[in-house]
MDAnalysis code that builds the backbone (N, CA, C; Angstrom):
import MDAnalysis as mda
import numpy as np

u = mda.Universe.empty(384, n_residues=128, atom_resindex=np.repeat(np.arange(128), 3), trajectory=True)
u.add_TopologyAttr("name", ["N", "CA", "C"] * 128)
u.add_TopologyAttr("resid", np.arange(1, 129))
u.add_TopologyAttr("resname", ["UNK", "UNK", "UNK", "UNK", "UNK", "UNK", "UNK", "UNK", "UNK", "UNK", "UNK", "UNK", "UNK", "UNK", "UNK", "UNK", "UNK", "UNK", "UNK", "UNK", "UNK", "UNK", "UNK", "UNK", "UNK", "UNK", "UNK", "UNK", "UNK", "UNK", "UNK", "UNK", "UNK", "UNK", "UNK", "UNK", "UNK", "UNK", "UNK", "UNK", "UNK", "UNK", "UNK", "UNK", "UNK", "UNK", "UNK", "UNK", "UNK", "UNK", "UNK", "UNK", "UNK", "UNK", "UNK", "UNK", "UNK", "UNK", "UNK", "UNK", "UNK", "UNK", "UNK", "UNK", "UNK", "UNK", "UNK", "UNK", "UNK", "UNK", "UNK", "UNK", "UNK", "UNK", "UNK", "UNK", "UNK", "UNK", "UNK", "UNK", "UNK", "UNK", "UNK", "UNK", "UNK", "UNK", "UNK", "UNK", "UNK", "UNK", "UNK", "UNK", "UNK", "UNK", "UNK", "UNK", "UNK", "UNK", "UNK", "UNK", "UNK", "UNK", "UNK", "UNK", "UNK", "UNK", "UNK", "UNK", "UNK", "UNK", "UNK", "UNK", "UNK", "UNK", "UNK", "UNK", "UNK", "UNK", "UNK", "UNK", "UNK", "UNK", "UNK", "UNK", "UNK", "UNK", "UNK", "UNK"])
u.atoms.positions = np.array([
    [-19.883, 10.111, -65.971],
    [-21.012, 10.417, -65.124],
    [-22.124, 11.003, -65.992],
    [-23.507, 10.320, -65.530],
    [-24.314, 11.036, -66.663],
    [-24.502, 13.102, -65.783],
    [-25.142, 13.532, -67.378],
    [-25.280, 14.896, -66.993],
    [-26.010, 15.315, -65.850],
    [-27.186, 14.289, -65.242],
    [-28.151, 14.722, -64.459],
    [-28.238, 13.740, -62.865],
    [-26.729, 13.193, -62.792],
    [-26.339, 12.588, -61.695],
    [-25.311, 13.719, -61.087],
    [-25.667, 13.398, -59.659],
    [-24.846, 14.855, -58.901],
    [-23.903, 13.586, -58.510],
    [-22.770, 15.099, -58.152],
    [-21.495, 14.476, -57.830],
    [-20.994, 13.980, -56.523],
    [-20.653, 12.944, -56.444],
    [-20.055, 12.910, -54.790],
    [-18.991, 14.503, -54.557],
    [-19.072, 14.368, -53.174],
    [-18.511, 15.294, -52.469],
    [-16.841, 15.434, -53.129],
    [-16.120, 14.255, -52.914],
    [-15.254, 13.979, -53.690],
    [-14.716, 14.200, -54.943],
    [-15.750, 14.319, -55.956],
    [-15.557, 14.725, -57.293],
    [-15.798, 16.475, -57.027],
    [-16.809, 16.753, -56.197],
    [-17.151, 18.448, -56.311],
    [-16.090, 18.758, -55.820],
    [-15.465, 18.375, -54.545],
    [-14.254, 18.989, -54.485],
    [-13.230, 17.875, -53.743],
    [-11.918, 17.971, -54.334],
    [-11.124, 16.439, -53.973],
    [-10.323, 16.907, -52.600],
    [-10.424, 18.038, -51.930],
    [-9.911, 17.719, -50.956],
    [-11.066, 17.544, -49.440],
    [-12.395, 17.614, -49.869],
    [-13.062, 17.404, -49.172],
    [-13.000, 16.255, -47.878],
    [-12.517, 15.031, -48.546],
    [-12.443, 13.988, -47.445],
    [-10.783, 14.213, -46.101],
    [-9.682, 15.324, -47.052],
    [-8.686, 15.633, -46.138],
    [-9.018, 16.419, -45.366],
    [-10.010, 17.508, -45.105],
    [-10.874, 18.194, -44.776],
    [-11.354, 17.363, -43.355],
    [-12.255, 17.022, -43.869],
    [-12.990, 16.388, -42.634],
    [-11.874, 15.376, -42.003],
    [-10.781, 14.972, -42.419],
    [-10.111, 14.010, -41.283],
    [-9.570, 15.001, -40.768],
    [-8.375, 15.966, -41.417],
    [-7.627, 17.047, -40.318],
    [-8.611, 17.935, -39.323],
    [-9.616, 18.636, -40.360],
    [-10.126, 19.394, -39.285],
    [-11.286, 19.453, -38.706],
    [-11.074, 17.743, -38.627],
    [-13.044, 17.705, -37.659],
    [-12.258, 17.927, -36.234],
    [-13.573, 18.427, -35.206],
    [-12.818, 19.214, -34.167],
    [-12.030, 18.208, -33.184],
    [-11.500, 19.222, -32.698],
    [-10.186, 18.313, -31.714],
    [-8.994, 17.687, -32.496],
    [-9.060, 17.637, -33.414],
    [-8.005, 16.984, -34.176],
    [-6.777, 17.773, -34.294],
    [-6.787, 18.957, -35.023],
    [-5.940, 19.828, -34.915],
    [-4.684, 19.605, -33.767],
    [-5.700, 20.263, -32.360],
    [-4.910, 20.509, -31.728],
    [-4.587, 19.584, -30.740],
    [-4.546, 17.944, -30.963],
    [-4.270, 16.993, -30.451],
    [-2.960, 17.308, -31.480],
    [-2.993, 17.127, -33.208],
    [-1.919, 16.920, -33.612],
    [-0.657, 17.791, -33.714],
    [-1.138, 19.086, -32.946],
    [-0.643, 20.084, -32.539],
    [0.533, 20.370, -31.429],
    [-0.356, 19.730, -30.437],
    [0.196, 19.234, -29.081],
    [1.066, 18.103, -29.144],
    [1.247, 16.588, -29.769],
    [1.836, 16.088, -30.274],
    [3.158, 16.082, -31.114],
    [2.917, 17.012, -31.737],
    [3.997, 17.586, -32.800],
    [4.975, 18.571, -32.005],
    [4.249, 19.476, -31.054],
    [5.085, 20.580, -30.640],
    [5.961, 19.948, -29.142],
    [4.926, 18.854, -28.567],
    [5.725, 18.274, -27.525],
    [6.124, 17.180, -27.201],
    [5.856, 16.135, -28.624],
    [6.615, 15.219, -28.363],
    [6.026, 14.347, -27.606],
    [6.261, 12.996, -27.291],
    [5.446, 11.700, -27.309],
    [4.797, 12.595, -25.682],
    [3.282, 11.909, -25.539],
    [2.970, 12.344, -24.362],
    [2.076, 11.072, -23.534],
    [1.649, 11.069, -22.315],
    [0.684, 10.070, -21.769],
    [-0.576, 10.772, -22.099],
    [-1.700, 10.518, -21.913],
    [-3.335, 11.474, -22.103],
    [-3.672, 11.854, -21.399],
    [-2.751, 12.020, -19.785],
    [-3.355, 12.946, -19.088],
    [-2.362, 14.406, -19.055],
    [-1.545, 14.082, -20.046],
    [-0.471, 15.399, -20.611],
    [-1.489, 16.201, -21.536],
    [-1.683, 15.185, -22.401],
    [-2.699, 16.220, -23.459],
    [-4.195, 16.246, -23.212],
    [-4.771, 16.023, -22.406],
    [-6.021, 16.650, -21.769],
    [-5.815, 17.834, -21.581],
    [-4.520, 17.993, -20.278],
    [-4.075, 19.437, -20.181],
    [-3.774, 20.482, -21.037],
    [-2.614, 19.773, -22.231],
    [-2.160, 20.788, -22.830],
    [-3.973, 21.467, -23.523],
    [-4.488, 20.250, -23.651],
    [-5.798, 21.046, -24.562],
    [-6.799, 21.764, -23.804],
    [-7.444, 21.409, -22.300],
    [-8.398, 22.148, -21.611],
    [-9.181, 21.657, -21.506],
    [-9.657, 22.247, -22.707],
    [-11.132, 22.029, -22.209],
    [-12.128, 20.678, -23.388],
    [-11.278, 19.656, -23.372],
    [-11.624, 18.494, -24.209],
    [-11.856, 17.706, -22.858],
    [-13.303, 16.817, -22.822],
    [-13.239, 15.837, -21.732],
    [-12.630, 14.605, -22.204],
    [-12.503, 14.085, -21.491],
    [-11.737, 12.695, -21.419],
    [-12.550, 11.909, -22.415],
    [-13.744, 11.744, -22.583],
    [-14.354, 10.425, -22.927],
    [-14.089, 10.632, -25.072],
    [-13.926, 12.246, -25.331],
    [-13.763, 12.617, -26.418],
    [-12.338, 13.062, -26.905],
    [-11.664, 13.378, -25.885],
    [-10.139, 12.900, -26.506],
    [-9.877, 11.234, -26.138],
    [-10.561, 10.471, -25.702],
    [-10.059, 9.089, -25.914],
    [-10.882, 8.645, -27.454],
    [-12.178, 9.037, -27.665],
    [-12.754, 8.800, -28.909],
    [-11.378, 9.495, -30.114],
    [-11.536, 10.569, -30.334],
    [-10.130, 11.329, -31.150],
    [-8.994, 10.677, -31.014],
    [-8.189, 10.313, -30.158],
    [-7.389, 9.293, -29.988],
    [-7.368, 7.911, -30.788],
    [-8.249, 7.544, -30.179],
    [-8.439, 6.460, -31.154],
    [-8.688, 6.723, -32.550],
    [-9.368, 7.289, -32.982],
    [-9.519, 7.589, -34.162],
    [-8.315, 8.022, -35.013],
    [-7.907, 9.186, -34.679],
    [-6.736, 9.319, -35.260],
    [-5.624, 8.133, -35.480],
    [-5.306, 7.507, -34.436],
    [-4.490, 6.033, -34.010],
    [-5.352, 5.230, -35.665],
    [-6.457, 4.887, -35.527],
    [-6.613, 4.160, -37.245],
    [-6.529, 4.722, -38.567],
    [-6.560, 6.147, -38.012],
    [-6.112, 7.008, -39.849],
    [-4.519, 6.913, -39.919],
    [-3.821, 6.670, -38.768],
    [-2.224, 6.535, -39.190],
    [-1.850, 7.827, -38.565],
    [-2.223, 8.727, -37.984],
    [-1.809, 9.866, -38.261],
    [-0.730, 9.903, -36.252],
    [-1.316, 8.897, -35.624],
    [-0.339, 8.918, -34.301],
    [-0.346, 7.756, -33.647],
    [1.020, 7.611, -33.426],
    [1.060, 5.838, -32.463],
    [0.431, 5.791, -31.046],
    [0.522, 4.598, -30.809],
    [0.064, 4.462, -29.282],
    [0.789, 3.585, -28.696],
    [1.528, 3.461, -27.506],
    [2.488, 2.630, -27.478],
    [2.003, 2.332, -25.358],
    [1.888, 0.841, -25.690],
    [1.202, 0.614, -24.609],
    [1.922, -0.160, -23.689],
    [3.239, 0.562, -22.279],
    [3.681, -0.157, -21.778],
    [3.010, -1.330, -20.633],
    [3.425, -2.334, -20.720],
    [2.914, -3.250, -19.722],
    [3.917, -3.168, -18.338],
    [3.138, -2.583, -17.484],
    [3.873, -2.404, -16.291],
    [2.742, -1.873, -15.034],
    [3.342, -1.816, -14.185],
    [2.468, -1.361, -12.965],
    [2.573, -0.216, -12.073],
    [2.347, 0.795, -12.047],
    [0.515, 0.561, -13.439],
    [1.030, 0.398, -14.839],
    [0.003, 0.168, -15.473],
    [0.370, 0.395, -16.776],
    [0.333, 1.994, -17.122],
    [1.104, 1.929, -18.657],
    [1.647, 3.183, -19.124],
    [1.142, 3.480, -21.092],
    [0.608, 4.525, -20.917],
    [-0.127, 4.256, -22.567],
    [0.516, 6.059, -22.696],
    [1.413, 5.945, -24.309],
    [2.123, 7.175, -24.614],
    [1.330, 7.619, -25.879],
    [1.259, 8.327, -26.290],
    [0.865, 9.169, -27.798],
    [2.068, 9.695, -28.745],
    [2.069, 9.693, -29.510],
    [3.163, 9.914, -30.336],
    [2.979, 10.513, -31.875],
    [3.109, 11.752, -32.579],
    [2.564, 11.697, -33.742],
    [3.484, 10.744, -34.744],
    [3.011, 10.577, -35.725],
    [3.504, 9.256, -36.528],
    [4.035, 9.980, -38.083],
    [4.868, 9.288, -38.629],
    [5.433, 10.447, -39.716],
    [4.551, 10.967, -40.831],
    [3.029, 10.244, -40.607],
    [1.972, 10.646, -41.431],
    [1.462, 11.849, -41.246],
    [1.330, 12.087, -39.671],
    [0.831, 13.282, -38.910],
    [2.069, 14.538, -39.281],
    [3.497, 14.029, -38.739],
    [3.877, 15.069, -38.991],
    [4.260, 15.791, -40.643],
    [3.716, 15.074, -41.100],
    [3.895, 14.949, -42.750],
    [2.743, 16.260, -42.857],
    [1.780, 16.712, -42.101],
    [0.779, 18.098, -42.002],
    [1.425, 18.789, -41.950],
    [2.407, 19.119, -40.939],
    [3.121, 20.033, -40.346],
    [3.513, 21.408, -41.648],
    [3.801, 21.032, -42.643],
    [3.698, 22.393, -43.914],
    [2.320, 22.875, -44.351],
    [1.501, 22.252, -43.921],
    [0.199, 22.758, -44.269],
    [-0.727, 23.447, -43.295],
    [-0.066, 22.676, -41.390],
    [-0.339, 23.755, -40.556],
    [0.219, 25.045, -40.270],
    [1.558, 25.167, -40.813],
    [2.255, 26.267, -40.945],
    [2.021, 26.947, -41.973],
    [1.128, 26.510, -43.148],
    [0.670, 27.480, -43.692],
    [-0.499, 28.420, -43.406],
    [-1.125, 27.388, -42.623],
    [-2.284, 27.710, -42.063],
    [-2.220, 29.146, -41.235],
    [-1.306, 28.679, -40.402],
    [-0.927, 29.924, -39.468],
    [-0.271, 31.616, -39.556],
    [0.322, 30.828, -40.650],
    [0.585, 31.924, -41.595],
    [-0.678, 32.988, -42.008],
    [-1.337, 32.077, -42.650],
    [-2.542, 32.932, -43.446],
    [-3.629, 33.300, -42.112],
    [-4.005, 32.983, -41.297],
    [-4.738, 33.227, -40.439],
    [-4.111, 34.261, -39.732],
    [-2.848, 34.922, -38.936],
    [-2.245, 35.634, -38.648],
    [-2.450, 36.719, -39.499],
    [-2.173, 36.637, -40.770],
    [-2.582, 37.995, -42.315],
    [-3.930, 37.971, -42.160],
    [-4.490, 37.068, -41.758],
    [-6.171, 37.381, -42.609],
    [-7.103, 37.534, -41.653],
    [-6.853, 36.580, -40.641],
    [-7.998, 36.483, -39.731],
    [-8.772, 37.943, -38.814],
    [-7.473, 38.821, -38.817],
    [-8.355, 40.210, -38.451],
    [-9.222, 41.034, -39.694],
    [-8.735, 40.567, -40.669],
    [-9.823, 41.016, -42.140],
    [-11.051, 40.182, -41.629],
    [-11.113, 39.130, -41.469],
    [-12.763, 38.190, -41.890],
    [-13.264, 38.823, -40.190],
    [-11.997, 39.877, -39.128],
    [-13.412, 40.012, -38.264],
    [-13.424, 41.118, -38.742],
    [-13.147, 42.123, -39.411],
    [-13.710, 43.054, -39.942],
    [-15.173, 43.079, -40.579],
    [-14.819, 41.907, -41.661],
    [-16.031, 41.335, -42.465],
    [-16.969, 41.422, -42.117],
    [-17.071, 40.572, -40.962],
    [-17.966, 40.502, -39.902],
    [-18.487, 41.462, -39.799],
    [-18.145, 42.331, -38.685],
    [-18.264, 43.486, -37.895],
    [-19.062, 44.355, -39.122],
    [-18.400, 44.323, -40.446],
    [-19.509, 45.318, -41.236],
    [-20.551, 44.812, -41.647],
    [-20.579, 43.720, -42.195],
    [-21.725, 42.661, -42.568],
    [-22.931, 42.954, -41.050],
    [-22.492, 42.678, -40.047],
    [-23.483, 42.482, -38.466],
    [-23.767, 44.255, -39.112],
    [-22.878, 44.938, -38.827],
    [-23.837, 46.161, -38.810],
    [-25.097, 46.948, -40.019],
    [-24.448, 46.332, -41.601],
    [-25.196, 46.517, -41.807],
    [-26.313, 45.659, -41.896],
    [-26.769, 44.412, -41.806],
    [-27.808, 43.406, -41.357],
    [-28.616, 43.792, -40.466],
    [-27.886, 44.560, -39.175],
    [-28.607, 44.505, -37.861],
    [-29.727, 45.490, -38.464],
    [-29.784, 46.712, -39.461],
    [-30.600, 47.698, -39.492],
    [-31.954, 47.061, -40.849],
    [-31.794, 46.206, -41.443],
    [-32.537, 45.391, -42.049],
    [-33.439, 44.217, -41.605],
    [-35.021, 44.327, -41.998],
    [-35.478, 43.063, -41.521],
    [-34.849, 41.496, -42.680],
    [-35.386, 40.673, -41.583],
    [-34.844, 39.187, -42.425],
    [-36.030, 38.779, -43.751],
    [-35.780, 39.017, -44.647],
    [-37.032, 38.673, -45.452],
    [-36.137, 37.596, -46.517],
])
């Protein structure tokens, strides 16, 4: 690469593109819900998730379904029947969300600390 060509995202940092597939939003905790309960229909995991509307867990759905990361298994019957399933790619995360949880459990009341002192001392400063 010459010296005065910037780097793809990729070269600045290589896990950038695993990044944006695991944790662009909704993803998580589709593969979450999946993993912890086992094949489901989509009006199981609407619920388990809340407050995701339909038209964007069917977008996420699908999406995920072409990264590999969960099957879709589409019975023909009446009515018809469409299941979710994570796929051994997805659950192949599963040590890296448990690490996750790990460290967020230790840490995550530090960064609201952070916070909380950072806001206070900011709040008494103008923005210049």
């Amino acid at each position: 690469m010459r010296a005065d060509a910037l780097p793809t995202p990729e070269q600045a940092c290589p896990i950038a593109p695993v990044v944006d597939l695991v944790f662009s939003r909704w993803t998580t905790p589709i593969l979450w819900a999946l993993n912890e309960f086992g094949r489901q229909r989509f009006v199981e995991l609407e619920r388990r998730i809340g407050t995701i509307t339909p038209k964007v867990l069917t977008q996420r759905l699908r999406q995920l379904e072409r990264d590999g990361l969960l099957t879709r298994t589409y019975h023909a019957e009446v009515p018809p029947r469409v299941e979710y399933e994570i796929s051994d790619l997805g659950r192949s995360l599963a040590p890296l969300f448990a690490t996750l949880s790990v460290w967020s459990t230790e840490n995550l009341p530090k960064v609201e600390e952070a916070r909380s002192a950072y806001d206070e001392t900011h709040r008494a400063r103008p923005l210049i």
